[in-house]
One Martini backbone bead per residue (centre of mass of N, CA, C, O) as a GRO file, in nm:
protein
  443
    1UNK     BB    1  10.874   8.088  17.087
    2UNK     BB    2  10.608   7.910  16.936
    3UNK     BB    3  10.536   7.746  16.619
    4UNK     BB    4  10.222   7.590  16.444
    5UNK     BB    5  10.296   7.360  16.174
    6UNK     BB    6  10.179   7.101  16.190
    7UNK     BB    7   9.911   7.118  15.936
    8UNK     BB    8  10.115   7.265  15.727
    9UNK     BB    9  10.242   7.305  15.444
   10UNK     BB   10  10.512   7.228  15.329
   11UNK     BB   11  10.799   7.284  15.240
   12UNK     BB   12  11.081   7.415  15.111
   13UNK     BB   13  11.374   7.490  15.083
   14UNK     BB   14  11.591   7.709  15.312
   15UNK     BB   15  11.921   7.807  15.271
   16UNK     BB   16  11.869   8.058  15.124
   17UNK     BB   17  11.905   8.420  15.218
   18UNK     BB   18  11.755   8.722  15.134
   19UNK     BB   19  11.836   9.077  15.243
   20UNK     BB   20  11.684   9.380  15.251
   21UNK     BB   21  11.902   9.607  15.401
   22UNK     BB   22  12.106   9.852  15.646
   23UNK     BB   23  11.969   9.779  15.938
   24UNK     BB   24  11.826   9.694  16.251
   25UNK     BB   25  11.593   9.531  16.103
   26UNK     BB   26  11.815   9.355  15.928
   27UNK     BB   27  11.931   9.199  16.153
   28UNK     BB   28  11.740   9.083  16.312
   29UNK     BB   29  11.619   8.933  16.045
   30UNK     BB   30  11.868   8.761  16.050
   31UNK     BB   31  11.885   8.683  16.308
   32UNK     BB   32  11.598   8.470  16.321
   33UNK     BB   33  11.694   8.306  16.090
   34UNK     BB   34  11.921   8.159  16.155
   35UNK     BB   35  11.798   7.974  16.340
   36UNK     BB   36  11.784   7.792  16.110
   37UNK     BB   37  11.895   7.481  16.031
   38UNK     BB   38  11.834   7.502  15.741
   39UNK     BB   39  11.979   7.751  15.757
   40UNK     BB   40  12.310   7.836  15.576
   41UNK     BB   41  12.252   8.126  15.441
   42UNK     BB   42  12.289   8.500  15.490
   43UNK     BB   43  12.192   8.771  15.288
   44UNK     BB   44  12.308   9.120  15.278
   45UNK     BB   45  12.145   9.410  15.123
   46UNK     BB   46  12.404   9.592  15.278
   47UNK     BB   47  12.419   9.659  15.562
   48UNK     BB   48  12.633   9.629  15.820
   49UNK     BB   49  12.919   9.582  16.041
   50UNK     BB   50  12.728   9.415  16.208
   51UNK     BB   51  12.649   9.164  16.023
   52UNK     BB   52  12.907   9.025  16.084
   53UNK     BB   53  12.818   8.885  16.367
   54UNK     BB   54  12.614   8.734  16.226
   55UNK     BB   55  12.527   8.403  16.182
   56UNK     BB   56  12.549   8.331  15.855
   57UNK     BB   57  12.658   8.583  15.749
   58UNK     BB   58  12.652   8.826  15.439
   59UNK     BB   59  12.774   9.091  15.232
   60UNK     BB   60  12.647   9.238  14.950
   61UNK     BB   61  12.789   9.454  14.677
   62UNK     BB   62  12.445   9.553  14.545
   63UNK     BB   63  12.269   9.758  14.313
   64UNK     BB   64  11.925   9.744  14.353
   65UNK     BB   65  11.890   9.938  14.076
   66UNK     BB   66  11.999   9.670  13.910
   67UNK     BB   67  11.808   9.454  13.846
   68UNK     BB   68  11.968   9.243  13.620
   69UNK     BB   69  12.194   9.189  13.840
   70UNK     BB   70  12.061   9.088  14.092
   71UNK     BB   71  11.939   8.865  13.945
   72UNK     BB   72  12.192   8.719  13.884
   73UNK     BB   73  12.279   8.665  14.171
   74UNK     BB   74  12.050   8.540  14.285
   75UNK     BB   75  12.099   8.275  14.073
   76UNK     BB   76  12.398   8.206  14.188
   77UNK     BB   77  12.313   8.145  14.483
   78UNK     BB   78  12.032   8.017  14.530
   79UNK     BB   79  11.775   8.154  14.608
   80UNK     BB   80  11.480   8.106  14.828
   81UNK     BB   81  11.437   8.393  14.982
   82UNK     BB   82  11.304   8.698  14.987
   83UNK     BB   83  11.367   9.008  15.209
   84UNK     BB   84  11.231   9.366  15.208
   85UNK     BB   85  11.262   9.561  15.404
   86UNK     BB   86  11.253   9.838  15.324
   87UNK     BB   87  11.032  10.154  15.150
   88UNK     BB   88  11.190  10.182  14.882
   89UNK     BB   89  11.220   9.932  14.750
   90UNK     BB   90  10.887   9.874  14.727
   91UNK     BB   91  10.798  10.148  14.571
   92UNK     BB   92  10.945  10.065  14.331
   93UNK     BB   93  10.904   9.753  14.286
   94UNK     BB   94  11.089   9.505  14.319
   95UNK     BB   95  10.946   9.307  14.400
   96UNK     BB   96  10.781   9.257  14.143
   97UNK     BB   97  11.013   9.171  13.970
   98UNK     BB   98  11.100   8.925  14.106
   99UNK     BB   99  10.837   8.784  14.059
  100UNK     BB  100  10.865   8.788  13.732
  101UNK     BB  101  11.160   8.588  13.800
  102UNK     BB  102  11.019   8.365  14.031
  103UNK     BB  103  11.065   8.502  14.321
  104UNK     BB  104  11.052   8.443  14.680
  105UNK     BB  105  10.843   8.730  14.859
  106UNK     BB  106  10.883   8.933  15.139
  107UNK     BB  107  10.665   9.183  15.002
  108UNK     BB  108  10.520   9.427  14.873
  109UNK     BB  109  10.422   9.584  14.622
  110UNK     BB  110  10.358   9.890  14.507
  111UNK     BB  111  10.062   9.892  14.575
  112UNK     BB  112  10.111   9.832  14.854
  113UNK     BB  113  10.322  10.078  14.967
  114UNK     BB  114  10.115  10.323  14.932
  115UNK     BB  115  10.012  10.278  15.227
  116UNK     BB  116  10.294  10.480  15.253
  117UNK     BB  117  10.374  10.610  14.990
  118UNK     BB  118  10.068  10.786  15.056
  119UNK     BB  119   9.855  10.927  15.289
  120UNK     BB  120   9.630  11.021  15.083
  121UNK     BB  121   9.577  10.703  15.020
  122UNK     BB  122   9.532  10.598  15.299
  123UNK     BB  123   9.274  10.775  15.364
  124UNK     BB  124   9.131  10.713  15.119
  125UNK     BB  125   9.116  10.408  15.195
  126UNK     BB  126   8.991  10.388  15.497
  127UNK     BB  127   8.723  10.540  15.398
  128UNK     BB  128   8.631  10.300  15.206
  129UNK     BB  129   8.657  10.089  15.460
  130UNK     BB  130   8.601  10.226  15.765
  131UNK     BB  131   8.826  10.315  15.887
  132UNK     BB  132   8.948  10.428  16.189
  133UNK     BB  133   8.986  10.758  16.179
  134UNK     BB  134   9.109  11.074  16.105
  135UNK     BB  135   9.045  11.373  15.992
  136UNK     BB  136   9.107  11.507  15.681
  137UNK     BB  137   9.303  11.681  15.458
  138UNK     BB  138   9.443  11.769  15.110
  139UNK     BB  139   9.692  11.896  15.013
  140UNK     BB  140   9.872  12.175  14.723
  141UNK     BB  141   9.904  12.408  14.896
  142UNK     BB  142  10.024  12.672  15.142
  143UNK     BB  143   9.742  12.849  15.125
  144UNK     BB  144   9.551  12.594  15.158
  145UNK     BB  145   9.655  12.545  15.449
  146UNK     BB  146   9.615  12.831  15.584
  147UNK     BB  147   9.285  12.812  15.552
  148UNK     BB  148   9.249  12.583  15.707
  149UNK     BB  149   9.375  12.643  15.965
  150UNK     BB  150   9.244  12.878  16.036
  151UNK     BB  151   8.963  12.751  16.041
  152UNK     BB  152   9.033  12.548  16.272
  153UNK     BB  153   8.909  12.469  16.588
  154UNK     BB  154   9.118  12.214  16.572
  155UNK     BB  155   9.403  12.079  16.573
  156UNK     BB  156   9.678  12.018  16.387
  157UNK     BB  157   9.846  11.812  16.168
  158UNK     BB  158  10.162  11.744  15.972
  159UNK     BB  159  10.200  11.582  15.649
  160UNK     BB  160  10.388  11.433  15.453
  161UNK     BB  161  10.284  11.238  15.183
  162UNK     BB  162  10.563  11.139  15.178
  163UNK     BB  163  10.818  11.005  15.229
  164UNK     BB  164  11.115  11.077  15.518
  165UNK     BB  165  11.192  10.882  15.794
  166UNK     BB  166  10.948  10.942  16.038
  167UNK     BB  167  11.004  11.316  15.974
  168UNK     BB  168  10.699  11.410  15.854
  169UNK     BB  169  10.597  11.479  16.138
  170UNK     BB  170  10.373  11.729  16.279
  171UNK     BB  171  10.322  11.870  16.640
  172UNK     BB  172  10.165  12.164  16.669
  173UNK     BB  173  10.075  12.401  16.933
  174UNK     BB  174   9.993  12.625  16.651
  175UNK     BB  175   9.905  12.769  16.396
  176UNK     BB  176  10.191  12.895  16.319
  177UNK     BB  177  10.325  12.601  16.362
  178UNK     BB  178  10.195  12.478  16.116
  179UNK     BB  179  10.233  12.658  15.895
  180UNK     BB  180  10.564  12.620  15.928
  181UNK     BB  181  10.510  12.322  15.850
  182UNK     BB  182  10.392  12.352  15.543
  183UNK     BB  183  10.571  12.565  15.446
  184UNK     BB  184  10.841  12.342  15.462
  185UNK     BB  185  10.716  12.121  15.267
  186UNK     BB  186  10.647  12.272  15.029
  187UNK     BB  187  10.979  12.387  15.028
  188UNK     BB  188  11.139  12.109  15.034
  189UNK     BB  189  11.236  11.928  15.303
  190UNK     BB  190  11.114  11.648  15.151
  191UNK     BB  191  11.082  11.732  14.820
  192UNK     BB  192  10.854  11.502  14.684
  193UNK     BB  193  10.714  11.455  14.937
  194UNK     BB  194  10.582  11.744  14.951
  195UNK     BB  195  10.349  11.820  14.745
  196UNK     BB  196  10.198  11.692  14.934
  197UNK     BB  197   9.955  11.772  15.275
  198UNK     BB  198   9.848  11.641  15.557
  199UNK     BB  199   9.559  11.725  15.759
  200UNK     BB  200   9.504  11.653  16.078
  201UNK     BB  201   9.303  11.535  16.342
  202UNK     BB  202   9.397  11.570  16.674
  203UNK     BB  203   9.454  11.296  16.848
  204UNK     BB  204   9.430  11.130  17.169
  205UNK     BB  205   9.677  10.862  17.303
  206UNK     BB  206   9.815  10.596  17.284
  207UNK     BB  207  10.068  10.434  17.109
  208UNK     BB  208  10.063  10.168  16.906
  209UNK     BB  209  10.171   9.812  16.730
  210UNK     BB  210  10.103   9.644  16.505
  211UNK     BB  211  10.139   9.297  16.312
  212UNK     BB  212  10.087   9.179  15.967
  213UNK     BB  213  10.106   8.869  15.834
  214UNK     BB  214  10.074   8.825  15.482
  215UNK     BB  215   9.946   8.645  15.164
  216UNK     BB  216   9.652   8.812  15.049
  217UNK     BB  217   9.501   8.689  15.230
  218UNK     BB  218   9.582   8.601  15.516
  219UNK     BB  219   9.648   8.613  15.842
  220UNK     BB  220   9.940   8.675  16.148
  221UNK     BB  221  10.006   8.789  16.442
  222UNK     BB  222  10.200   8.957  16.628
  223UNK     BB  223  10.356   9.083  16.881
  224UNK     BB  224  10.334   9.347  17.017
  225UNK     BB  225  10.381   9.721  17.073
  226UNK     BB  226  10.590  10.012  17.192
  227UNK     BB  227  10.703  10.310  17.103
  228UNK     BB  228  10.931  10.613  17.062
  229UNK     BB  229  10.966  10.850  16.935
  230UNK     BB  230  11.085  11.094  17.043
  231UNK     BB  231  11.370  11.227  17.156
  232UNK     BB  232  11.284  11.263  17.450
  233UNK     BB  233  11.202  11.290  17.739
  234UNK     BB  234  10.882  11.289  17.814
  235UNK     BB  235  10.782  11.282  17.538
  236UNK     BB  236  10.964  11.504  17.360
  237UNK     BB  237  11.053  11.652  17.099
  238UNK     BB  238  11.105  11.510  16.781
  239UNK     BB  239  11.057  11.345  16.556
  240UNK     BB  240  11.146  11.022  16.473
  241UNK     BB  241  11.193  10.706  16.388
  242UNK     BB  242  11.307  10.602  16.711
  243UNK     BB  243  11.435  10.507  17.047
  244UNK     BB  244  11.218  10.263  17.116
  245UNK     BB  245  11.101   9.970  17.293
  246UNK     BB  246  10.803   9.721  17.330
  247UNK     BB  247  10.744   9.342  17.415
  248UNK     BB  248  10.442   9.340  17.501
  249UNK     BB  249  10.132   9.563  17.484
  250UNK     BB  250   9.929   9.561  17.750
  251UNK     BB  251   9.739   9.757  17.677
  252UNK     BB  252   9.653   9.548  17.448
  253UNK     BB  253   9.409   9.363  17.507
  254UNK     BB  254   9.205   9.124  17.397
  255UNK     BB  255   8.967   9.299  17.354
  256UNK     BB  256   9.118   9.519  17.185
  257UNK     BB  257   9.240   9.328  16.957
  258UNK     BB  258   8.940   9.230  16.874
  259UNK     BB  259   8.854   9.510  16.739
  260UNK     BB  260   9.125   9.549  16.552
  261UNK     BB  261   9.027   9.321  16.382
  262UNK     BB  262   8.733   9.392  16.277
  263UNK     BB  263   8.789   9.731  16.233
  264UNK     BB  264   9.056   9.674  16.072
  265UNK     BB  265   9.226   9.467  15.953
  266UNK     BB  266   9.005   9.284  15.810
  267UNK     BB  267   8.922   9.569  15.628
  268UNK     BB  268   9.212   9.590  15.496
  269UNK     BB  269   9.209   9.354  15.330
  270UNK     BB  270   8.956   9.367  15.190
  271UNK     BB  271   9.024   9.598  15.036
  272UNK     BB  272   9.241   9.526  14.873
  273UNK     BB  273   9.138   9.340  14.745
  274UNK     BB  274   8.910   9.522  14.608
  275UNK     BB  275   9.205   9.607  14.487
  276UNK     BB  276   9.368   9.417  14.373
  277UNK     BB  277   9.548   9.359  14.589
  278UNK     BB  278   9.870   9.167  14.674
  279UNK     BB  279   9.943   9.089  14.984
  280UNK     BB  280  10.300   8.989  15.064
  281UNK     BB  281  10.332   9.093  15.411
  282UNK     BB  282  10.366   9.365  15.591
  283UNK     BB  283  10.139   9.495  15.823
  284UNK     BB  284  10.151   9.877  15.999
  285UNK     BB  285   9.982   9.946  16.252
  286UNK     BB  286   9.950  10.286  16.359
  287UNK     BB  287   9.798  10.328  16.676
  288UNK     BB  288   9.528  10.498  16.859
  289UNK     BB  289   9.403  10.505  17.194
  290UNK     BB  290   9.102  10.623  17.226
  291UNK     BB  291   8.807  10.725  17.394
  292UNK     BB  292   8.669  10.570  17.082
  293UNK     BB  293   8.937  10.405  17.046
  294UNK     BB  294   9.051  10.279  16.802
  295UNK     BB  295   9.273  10.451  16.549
  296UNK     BB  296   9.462  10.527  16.251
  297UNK     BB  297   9.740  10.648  16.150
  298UNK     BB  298   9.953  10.425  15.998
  299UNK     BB  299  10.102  10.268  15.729
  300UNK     BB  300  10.317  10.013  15.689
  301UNK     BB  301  10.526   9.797  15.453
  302UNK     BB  302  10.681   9.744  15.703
  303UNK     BB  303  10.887   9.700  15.957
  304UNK     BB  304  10.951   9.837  16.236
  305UNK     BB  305  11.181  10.089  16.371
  306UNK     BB  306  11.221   9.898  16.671
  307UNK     BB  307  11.036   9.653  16.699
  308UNK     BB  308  11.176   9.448  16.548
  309UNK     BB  309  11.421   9.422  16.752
  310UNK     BB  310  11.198   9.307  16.968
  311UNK     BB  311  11.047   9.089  16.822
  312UNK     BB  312  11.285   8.893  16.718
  313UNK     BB  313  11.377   8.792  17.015
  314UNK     BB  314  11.058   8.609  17.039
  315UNK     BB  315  11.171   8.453  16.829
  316UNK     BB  316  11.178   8.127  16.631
  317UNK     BB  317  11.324   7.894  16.415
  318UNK     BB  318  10.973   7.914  16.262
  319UNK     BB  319  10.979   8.248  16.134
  320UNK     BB  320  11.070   8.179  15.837
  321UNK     BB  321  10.801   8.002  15.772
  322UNK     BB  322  10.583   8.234  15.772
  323UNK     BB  323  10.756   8.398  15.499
  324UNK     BB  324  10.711   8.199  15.291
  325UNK     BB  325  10.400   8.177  15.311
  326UNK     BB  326  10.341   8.421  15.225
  327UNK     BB  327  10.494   8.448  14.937
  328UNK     BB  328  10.338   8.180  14.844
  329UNK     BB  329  10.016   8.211  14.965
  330UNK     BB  330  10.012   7.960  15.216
  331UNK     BB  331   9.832   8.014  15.442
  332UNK     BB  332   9.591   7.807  15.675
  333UNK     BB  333   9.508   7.971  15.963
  334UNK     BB  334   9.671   7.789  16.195
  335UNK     BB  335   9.848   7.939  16.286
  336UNK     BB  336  10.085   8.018  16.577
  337UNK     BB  337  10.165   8.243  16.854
  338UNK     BB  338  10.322   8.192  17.139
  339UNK     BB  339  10.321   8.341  17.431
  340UNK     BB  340  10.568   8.434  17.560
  341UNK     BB  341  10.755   8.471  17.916
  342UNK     BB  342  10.884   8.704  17.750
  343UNK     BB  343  11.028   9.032  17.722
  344UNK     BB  344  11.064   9.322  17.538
  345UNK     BB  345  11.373   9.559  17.508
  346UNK     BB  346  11.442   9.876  17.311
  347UNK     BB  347  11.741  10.087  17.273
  348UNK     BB  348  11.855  10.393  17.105
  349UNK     BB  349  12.164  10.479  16.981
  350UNK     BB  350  12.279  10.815  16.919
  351UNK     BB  351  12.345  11.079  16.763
  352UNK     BB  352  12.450  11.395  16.761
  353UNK     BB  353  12.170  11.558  16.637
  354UNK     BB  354  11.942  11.338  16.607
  355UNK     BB  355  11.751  11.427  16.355
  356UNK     BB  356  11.929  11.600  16.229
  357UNK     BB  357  12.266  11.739  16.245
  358UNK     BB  358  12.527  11.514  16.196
  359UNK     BB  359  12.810  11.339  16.321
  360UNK     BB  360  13.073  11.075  16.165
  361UNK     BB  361  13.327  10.795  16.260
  362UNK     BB  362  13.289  10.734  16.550
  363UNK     BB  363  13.455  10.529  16.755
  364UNK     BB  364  13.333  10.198  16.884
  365UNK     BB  365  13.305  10.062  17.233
  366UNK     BB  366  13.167   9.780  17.354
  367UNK     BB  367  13.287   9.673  17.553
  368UNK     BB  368  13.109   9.502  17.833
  369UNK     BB  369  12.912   9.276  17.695
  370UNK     BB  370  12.590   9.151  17.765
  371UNK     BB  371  12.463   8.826  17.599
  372UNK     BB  372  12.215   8.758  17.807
  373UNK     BB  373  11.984   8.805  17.695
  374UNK     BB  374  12.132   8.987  17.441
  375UNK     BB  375  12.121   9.232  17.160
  376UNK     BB  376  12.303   9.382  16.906
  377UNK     BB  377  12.192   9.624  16.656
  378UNK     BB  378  12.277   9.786  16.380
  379UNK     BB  379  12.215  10.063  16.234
  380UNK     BB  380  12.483  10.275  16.207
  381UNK     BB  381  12.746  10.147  16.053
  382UNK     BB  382  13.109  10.104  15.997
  383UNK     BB  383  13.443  10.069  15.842
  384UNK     BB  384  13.722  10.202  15.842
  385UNK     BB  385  14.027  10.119  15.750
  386UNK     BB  386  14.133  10.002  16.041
  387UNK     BB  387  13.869   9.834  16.138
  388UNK     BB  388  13.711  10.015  16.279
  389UNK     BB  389  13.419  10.059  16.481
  390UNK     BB  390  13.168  10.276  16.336
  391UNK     BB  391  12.983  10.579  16.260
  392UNK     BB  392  12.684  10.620  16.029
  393UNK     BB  393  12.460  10.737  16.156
  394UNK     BB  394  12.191  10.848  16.382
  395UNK     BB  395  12.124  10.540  16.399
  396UNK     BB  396  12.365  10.299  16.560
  397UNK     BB  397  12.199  10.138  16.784
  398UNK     BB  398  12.014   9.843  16.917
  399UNK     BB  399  11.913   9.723  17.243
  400UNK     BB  400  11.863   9.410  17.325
  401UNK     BB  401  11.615   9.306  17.625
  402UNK     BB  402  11.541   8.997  17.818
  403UNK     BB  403  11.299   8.869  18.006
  404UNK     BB  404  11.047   8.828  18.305
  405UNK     BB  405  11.048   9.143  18.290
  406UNK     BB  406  11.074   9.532  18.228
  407UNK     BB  407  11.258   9.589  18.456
  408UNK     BB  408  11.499   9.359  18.381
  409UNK     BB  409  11.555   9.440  18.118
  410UNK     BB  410  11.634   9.731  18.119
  411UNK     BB  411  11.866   9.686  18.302
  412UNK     BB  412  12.027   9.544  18.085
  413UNK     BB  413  12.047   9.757  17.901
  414UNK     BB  414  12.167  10.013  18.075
  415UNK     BB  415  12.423   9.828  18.158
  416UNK     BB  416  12.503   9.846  17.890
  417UNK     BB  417  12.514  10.131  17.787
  418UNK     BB  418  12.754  10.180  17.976
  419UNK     BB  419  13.007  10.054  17.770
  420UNK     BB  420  12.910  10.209  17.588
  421UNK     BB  421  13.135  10.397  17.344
  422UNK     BB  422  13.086  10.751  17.175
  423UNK     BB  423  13.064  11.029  17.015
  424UNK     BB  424  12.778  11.176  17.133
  425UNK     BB  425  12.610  11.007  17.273
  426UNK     BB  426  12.254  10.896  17.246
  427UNK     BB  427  11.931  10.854  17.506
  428UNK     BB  428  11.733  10.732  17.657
  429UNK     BB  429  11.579  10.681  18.050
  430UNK     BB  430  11.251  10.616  17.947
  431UNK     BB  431  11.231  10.344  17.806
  432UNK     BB  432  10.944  10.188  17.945
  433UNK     BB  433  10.752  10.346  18.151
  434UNK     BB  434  10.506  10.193  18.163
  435UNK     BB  435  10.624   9.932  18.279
  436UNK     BB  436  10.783  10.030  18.424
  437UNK     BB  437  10.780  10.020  18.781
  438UNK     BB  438  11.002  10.129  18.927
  439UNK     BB  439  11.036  10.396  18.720
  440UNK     BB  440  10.808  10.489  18.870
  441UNK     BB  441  10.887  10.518  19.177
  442UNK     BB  442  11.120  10.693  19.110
  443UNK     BB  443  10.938  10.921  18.932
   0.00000   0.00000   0.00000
């Protein structure tokens, strides 16, 4: 894939980078970084034991809530971009402290991170904006929650207001199921995150991942995604994090494409503007396509994860000069990123239990991985005394593997997956079930 920056303003020098977060999203996110000549050091606050296996980087051990050490630290580094992957320290406001440190970041402050860390504030910003989305309630009692439900004829979404980690939205089946959604998240499931509910018209169609990486005023988009929440096969089963992605989404054609800009995207970006939001970060917009067209389902403020890890496969080395324009509000408008040859497909192999209650801790064995055209970015890994690589997390690995078809892309995924071994290892055996063509003739 490569970058058309040739017309575009000089850059400074990009020796040092820093990636705030400890996922797989912030591994690739390292991985495509380092691919750059001119980039000397990687460096990843906290990372994961995966981080260590990838070129140029190193792990640093600092409490990024500790503001002012932090602040020390990469001044001593003499870091040249940070980069900050999770939505909760975006929330927190980190971006805003840095930039007022002088340091180059990409990633959006406090307000614009709002798009993500309140739900029912990003719906009624599409609302101010005319973007296309579900109808909605905003609620602040179980009470009132189910006085909705109950009065309502069409089927209704449970969404707690704040972050959640991917796992606050419920799609239930009936209004009982509704109600004891509304419940649970009033009654403390996800903290303070629960104290307002929103409930959303349920609406039906394939959903797909857009990402545009934004300047403030200017934005260009990535190739586009599409993920696979749910836990089990044939999208059944709790919604998860994401259990696999694929990239690019067929799907999405040219027409679609342009729909999606001229109706979700650019209304986004303008309505920021006008809300003085300077937004200079990844803006993700998770979209359904209904037979009324795209309407957006969520937004968030950062990469979303596993497409960040389909997606980073597809970058070349002039991928993190996109991420520097951003920060510094430099986009000239004609960058390109040309449609690689090659598709990208990611599984994420999880623990037993996930996404509700697992244990971790146990060895993982990599096998004979193949690494032609193929990439593991640990998820949820450390290591134990003994230094061996264990699970850490829910998700623990996501197995990234590209080729010139997504028949042939998943079958290195899976013949991958079968080397892997921990206990309790779990994944779909389904994920690009859309596009894999074999896997439809098989089932």
């Amino acid at each position: 894939m490569s970058i058309n920056l040739t017309s575009s303003n000089s850059l400074s020098r990009l020796e040092n980078v820093l990636i705030i977060g400890s996922g797989g999203r912030e591994n690739s996110l390292a991985w495509a970084i380092q691919k750059n000549e001119l980039v000397k050091k990687v460096y990843i606050i906290p990372g994961n034991a995966g981080s260590e296996r990838i070129n140029k980087c190193e792990r640093l051990k600092i409490d990024i809530n500790n503001f002012d050490y932090l602040v020390e630290r990469i001044d001593s580094l003499k870091i040249d971009l940070i980069v900050i992957g999770p939505e909760i320290p975006l929330a927190n406001g980190l971006a805003d402290f840095l930039r007022k440190k002088h340091f180059k970041v990409f990633g959006p402050g406090k307000d614009g991170a709002k798009l993500e860390y309140s739900k029912s504030w990003a719906k009624e910003f599409m609302q101010d904006a005319n973007i296309p989305t579900a109808n909605f309630w905003k609620v602040n009692s179980a009470d009132e929650a189910k006085k909705i439900i109950n009065s309502s004829s069409i089927p209704l979404v449970v969404k707690a207001d704040g972050l959640a980690s991917g796992k606050g939205v419920f799609i239930p089946d009936s209004k009982d199921e509704c109600v004891r959604a509304a419940e649970s998240i009033f009654h403390g499931k996800f903290g303070d995150s629960g104290n307002v509910v929103v409930l959303e018209e349920k609406i039906e169609g394939p959903e797909v991942s857009v990402f545009a990486l934004c300047d403030g005023e200017r934005y260009i988009l990535l190739p586009t995604a599409q993920d696979h929440k749910r836990l089990n096969e044939k999208d059944k089963g709790p919604n998860t994090g994401g259990m696999g992605a694929y990239s690019p989404a067929p799907l999405l054609t040219k027409d679609y494409l342009e729909t999606i800009v001229q109706e979700i995207i650019e209304p986004t970006i303008d309505e920021l503007n006008k809300k003085n939001i300077d937004y200079k970060g990844v803006i993700y917009f998770g979209l359904m396509i209904t037979k009324s067209g795209p309407k957006v389902i969520e937004y968030n403020c950062r990469f979303g994860d596993p497409e960040c890890q389909t997606i980073m496969s597809l970058m070349d080395q002039n991928f993190v000069f996109l991420l520097e324009k951003c920060a510094m509000g430099n986009l000239i408008g004609d960058e390109k990123i040309a449609a690689s040859e090659n598709v990208s497909g990611c599984v994420i192999a999880t623990s037993k239990g996930y996404p509700h209650e697992y244990k971790t801790g146990f060895p993982i064995d990599l096998g004979k991985f193949d690494t032609n055209n193929c990439q593991i970015f640990d998820s949820g890994t450390s290591f134990n005394k003994n230094g061996e690589l264990i699970t850490n997390g829910g998700r623990v690995l996501s197995i990234v593997c590209q080729d010139k078809n997504f028949d042939l892309a998943f079958e290195k995924i899976y013949k991958n997956l079968k080397e892997i071994n921990f206990e309790g290892i779990y994944f779909r055996n389904d994920i690009g079930h859309q596009v894999r063509k074999n896997f439809c003739k098989e089932n």
